[in-house]
Backbone as a ProteinNet text record, in pm:
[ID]
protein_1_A
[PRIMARY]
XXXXXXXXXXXXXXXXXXXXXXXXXXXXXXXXXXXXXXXXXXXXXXXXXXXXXXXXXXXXXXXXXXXXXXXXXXXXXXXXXXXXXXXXXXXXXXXXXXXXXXXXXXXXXXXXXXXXXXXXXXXXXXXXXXXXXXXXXXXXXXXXXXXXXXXXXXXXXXXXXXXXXXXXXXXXXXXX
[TERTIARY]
-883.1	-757.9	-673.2	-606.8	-521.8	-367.9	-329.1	-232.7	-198.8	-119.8	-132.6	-68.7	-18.5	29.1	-41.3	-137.8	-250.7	-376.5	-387.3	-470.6	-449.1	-331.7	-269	-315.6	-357.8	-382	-584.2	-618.9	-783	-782.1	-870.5	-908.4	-1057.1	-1088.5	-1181.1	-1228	-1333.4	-1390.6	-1433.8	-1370	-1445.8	-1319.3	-1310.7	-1249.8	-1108.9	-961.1	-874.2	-832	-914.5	-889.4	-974.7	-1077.4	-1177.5	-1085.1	-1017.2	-940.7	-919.2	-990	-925.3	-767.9	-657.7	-528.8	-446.8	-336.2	-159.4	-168.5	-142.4	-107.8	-136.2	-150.2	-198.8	-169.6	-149	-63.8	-89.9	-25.1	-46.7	13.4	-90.1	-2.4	32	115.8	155.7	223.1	240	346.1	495.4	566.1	701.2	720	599.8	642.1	609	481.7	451.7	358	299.9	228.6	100.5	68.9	-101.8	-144	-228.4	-273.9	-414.6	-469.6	-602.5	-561.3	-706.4	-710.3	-703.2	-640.7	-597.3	-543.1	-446.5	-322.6	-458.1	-554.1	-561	-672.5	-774.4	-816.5	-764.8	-650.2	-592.7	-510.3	-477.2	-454.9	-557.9	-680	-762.5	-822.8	-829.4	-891.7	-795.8	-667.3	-571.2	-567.1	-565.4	-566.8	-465.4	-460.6	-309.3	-175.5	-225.6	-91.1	-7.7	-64	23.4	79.4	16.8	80.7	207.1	202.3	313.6	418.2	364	480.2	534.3	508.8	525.6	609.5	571.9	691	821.9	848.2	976	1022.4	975.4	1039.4	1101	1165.5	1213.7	1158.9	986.9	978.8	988.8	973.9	1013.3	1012	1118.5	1148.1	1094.3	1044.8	963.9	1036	969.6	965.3	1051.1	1035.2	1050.9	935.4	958.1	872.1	881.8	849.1	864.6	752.4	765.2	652.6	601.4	483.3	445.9	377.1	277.6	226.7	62.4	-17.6	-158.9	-268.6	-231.2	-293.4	-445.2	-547	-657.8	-787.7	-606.5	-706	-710.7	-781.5	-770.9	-633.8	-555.6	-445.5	-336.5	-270.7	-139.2	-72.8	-10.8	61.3	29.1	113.7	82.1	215.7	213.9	382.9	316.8	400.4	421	470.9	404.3	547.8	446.7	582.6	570.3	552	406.1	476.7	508.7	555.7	559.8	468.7	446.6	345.8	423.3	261.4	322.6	323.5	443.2	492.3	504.4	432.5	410.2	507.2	533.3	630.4	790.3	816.5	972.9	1061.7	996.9	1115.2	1154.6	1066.8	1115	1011	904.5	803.8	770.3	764	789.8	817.2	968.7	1073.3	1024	1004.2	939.7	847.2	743.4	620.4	661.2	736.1	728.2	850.9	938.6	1003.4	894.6	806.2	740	694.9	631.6	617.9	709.3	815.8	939.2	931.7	953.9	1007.8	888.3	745.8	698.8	686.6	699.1	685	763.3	937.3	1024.2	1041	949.5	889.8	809.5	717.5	645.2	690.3	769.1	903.6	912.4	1043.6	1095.3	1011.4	876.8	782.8	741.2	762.1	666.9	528.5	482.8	300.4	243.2	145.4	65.6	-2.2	-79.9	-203.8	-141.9	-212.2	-133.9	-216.9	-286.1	-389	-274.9	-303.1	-245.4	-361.5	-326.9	-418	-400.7	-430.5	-417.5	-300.6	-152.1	-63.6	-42.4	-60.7	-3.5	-130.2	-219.4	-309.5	-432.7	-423.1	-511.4	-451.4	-432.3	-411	-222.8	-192.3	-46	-85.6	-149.4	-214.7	-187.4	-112.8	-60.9	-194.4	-162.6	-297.4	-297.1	-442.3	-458.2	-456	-440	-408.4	-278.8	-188.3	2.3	3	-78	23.7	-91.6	-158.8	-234.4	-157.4	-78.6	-3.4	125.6	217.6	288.6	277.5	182.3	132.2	144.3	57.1	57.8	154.1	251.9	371.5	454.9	492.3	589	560	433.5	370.9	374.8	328.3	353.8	478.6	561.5	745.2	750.5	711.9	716	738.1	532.2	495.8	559.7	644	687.1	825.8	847.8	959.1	904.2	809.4	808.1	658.9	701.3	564.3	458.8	558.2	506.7	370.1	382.7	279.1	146.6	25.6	-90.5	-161.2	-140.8	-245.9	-219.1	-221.3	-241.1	-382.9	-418.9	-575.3	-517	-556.5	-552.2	-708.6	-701.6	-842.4	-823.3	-995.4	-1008.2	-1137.8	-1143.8	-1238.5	-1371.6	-1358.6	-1504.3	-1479	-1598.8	-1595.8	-1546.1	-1498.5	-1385.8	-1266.5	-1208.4	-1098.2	-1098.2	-1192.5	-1183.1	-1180.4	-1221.7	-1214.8	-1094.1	-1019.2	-863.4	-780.1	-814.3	-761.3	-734.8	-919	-918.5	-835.8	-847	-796.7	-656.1	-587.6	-435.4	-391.9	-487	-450.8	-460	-579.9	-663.8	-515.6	-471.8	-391.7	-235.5	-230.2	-82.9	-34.2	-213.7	-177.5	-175.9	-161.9	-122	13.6
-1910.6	-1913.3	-2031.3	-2100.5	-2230.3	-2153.9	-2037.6	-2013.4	-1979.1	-2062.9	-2023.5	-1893.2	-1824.9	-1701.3	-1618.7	-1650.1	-1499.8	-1578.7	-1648	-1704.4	-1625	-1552.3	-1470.8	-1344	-1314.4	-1181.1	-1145.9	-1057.7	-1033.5	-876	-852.2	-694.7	-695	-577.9	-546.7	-398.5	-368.2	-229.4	-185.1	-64	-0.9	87	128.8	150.7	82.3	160.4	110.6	50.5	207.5	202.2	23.2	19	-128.2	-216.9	-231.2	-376.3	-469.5	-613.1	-648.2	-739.7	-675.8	-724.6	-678.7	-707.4	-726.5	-564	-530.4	-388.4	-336.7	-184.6	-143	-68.7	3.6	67.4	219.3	321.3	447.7	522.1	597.6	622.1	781.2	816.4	904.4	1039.6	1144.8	1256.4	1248.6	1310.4	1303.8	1378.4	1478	1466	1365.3	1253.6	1189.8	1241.3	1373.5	1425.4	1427.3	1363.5	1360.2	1448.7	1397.4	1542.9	1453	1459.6	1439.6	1306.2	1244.8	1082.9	961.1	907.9	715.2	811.6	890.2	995.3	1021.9	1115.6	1152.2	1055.8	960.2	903.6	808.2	786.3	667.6	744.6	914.7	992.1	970.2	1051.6	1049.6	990	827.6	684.1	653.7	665.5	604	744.5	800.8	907.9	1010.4	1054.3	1178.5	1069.8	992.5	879.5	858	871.7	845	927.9	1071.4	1208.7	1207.6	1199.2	1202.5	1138.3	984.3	884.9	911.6	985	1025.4	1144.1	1241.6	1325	1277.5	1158.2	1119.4	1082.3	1056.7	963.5	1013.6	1189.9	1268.5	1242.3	1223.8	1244.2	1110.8	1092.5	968	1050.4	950	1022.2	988	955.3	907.3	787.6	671.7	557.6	424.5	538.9	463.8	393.5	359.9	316.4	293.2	381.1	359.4	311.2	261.5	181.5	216.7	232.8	303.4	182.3	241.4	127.8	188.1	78.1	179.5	216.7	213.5	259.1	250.9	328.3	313.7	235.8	166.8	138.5	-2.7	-105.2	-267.4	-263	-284.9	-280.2	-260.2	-348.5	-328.6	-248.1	-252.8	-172.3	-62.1	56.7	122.5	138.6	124.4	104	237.7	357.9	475.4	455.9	495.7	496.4	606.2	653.5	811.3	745.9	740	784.5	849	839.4	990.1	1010	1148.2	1287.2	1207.3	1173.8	1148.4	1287.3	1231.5	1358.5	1337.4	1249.1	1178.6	1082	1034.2	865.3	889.9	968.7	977.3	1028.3	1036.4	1074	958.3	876.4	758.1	689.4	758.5	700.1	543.9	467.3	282.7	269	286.8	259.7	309.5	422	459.8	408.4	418.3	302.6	181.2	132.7	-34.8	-35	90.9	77.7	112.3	189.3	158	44.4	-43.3	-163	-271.5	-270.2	-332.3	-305.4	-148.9	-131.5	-138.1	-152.3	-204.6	-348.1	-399.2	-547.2	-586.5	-531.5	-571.2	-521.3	-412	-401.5	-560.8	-584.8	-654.1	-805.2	-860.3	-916.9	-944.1	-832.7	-738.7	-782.8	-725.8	-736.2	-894.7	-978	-1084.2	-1042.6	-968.8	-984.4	-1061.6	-1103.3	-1234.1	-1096.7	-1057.1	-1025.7	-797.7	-799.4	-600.8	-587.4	-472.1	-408.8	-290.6	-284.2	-180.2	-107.9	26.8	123.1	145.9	210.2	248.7	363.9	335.9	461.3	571.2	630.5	760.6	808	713.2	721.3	837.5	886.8	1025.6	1169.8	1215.4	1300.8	1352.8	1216.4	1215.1	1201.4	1171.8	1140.9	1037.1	911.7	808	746.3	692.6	655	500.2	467.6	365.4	245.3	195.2	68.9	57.9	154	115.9	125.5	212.9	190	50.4	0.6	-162.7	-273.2	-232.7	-311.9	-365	-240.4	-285.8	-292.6	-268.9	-313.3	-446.2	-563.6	-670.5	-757.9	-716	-743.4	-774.2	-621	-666.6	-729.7	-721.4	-824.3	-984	-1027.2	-1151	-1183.8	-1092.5	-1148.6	-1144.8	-1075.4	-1113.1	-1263.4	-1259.9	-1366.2	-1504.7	-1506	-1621.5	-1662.1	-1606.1	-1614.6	-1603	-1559	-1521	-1605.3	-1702.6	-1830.5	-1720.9	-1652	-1611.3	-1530.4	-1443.2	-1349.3	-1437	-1443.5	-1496.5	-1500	-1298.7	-1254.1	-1065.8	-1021.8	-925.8	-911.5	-755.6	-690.7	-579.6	-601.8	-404.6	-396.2	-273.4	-165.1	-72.7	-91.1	8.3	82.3	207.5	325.5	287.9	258	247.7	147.2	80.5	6.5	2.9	95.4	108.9	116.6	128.6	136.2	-32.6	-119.1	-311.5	-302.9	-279.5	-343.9	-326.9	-201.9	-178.9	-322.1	-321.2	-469.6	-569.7	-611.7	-722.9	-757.2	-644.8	-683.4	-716.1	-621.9	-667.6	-746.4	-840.7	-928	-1058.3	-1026.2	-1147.5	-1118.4	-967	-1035.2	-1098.2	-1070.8	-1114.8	-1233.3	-1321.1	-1459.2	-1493.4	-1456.5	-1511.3	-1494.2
-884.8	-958.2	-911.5	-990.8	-972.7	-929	-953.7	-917.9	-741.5	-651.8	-533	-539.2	-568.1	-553.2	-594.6	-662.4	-690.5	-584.2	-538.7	-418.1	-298.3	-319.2	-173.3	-167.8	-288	-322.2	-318.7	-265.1	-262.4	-293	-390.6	-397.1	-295.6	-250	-148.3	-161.6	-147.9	-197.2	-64.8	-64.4	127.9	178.2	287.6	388.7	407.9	402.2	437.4	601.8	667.8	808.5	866.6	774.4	869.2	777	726.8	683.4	796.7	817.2	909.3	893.7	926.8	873.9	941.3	953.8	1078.2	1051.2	908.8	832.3	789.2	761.6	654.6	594.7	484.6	411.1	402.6	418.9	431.1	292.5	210.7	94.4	152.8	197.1	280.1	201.5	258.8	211.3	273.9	175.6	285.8	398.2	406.9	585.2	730.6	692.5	719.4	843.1	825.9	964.2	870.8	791.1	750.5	633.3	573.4	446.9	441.1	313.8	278.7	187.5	221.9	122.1	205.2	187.3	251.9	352.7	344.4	454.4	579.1	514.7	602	729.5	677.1	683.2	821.7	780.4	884	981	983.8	1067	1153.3	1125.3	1167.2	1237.6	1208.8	1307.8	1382.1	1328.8	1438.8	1531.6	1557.8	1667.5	1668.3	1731.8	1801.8	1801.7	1853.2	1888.3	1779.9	1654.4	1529.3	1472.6	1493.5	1466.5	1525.5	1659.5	1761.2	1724.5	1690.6	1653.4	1530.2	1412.2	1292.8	1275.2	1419.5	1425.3	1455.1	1527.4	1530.6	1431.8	1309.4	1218.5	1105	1111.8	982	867.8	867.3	709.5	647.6	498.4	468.5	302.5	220.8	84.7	-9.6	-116.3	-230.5	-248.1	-219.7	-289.2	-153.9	-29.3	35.4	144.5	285.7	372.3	453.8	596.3	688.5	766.8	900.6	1026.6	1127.4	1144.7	1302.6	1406.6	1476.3	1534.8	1512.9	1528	1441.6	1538.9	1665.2	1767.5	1806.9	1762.7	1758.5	1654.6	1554.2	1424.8	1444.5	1359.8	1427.5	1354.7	1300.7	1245.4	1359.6	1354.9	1474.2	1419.8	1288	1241.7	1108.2	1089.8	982.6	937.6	768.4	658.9	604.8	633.8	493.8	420.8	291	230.4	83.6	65.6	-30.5	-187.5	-263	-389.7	-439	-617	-720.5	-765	-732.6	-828	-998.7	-1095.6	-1206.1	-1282.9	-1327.3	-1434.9	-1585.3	-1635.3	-1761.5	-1788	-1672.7	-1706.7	-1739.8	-1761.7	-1806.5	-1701.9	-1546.6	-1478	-1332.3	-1414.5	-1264.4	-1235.2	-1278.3	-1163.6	-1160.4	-1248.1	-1259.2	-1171.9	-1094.4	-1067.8	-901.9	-883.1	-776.7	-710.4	-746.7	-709.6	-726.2	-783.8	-763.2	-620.5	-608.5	-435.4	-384.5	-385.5	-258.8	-251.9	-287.2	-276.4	-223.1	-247.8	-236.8	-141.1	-64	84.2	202.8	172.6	254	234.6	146.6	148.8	240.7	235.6	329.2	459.1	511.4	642.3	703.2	578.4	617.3	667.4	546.5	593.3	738.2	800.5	873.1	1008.3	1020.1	1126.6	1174.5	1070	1105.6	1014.9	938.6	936.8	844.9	885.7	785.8	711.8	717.4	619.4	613.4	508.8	457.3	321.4	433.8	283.9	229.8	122.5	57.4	-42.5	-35.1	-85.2	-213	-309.1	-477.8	-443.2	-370	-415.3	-528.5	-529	-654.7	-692.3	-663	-822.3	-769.7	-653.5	-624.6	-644.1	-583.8	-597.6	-655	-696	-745.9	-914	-886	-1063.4	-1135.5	-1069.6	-1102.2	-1221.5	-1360.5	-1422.5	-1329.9	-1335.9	-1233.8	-1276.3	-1410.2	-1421.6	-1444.6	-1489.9	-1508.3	-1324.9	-1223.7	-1090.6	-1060.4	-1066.7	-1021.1	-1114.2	-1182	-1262.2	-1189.7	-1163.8	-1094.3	-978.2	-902.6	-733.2	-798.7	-853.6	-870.3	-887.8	-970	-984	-916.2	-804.9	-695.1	-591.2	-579.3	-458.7	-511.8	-607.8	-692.4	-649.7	-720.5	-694.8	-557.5	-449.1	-317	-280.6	-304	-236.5	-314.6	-374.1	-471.9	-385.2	-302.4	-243.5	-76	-18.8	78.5	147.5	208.2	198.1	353.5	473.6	553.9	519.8	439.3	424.8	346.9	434.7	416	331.6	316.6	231.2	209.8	104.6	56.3	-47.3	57.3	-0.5	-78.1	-203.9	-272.4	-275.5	-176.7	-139.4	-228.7	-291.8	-414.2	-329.6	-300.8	-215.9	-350.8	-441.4	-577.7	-616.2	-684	-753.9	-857.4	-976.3	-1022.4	-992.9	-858.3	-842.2	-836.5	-793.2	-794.3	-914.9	-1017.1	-1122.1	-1164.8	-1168.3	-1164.3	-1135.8	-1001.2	-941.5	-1003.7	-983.3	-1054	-1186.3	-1312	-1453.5	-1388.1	-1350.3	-1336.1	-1277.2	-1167	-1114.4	-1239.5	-1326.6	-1409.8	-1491.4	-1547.9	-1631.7	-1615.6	-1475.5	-1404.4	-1410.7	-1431.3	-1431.7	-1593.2	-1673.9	-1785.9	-1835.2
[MASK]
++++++++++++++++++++++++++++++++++++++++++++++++++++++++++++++++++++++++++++++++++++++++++++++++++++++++++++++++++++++++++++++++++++++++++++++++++++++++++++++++++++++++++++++++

């Protein structure tokens, strides 16, 4: 791609926890003590240590994002952040998911980090449909990096090969 700002951007199929990158993105619950999916996954590899550190942090509210440290995972750091359960589009959710994005981007910011995988938010067990939430993942990261020369590189990790192809289209069609 000729565009340097979608040059910043890589989809990758696999494992969130083996990303090798500064960050990585936790699509989390609002209590932030772990459940099943990307959640529980990166509970799990990162150890006890993140449970612990997660109890200090009251929770986190939909559409925001909070920071831990990622302990056992190669990842120095881990960004929660809550999406919305979709409820057929009319009660926020755009608007929601594209803050989460926003508010870890500006963690990311915030920290210093070059490189931040981010996972398919909403779109498991929130029911997010997966090309309107890879739509606006693309989007707010685009408008990021258009402004923000520090950050290296952003991965959206798709667990299938359909979840890359997700990617890919919305990245292919971001640039037109």
């Amino acid at each position: 791609m000729s565009d340097p700002i979608l040059n910043r951007i890589r989809v990758a199929q696999g494992d969130i926890t083996k990303q090798n990158v500064d960050a990585i993105v936790n699509a989390a619950n609002t209590s932030l003590l772990g459940g099943g999916g990307v959640d529980g996954a990166i509970h799990r590899t990162a150890g006890p240590e993140l449970l612990a550190e997660c109890r200090t942090l009251g929770g986190c509210a939909t559409g925001d994002a909070k920071i831990t440290r990622g302990y056992r995972l190669s990842a120095k750091w881990v960004i929660h952040t809550v999406g919305p359960v979709w409820n057929g589009g009319n009660r926020g959710e755009d608007e929601l998911l594209a803050n989460c994005y926003r508010q870890c981007l500006e963690l990311v910011r915030q920290h210093g980090i070059q490189t931040v995988a981010f996972p398919a938010i909403s779109t498991g067990a929130y029911g997010f449909p997966h090309e309107r939430a890879a739509a606006i993942a693309v989007k707010e990261i685009k408008t990021f990096l258009a402004t923000n020369n520090d950050l290296k590189e952003v991965v959206l990790v798709g667990f299938s090969p359909a979840d890359c192809e997700v990617y890919v289209s919305a990245v292919h069609k971001s640039a037109n």
